[in-house]
C-alpha positions in Angstrom: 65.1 50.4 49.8 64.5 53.9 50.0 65.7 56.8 48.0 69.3 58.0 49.6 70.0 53.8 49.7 69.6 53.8 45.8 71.9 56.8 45.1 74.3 55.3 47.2 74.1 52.0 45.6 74.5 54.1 42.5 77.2 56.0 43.0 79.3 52.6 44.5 78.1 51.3 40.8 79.5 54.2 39.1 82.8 54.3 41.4 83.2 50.5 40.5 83.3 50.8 36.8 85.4 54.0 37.1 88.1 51.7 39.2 87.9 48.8 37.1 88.5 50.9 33.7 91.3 52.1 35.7 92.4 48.4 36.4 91.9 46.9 32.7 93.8 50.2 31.1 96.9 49.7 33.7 96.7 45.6 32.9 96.6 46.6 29.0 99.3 49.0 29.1 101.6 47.1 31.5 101.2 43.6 29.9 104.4 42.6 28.4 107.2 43.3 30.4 110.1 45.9 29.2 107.8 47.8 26.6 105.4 48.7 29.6 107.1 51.7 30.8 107.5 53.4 27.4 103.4 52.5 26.7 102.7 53.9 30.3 105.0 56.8 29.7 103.0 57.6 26.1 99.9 57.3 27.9 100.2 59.4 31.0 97.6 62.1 30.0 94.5 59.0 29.4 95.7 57.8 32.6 95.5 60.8 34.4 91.7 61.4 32.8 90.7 58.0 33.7 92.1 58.8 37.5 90.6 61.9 38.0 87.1 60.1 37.1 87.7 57.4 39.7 89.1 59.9 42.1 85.9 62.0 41.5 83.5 58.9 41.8 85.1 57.5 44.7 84.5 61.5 46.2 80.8 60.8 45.7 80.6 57.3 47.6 82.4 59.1 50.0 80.4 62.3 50.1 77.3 59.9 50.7 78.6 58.5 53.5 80.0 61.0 55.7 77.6 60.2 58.4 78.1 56.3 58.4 80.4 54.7 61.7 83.5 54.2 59.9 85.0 50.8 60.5 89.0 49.4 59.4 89.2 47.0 56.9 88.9 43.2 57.4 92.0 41.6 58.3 93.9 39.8 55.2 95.6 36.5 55.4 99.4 37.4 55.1 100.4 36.2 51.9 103.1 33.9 51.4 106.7 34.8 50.9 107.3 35.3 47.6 111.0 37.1 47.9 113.9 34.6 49.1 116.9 35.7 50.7 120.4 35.3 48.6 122.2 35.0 52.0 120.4 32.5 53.3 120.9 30.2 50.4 124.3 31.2 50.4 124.4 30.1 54.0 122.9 26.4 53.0 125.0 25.7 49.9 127.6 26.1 52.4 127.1 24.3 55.3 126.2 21.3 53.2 
């Protein structure tokens, strides 16, 4: 593995720390249902901070690999329905 390979491998380290203190703050804050707006609403300047660093060390993964073949992301199973539509039960309760 040569040189540029390691800063690359670096800089995805660094982005992926960024984004997951990104993830546990948003879990922490959000946990908790109604009281999650007014904790994310207290808390918008950390949040902001802890964006810009992600936003910053995603700029550098990207910056690294400006001359990489871009390719789309790998097809995701559709997830099952989790929303259910009122009129359709309506529509069963009465034609039974």
């Amino acid at each position: 593995m040569g040189d540029p390979e390691r800063e690359q491998l670096k800089r995805l380290a660094v982005w992926l720390g960024c984004r997951r203190d990104v993830d546990e703050a948003i879990g922490h804050l959000t946990r908790y249902g109604p009281a999650a707006s007014d904790r994310v609403a207290t808390h918008l300047s950390a949040l902001r901070q802890l964006l810009a660093l992600e936003a910053g060390a995603f700029a550098a993964v990207a910056a690294g690999a400006q001359d990489r073949p871009q390719q789309p992301l790998p097809a995701h199973e559709a997830l099952p329905a989790t929303v259910h539509s009122l009129q359709q039960a309506r529509d069963r309760r009465e034609n039974v």
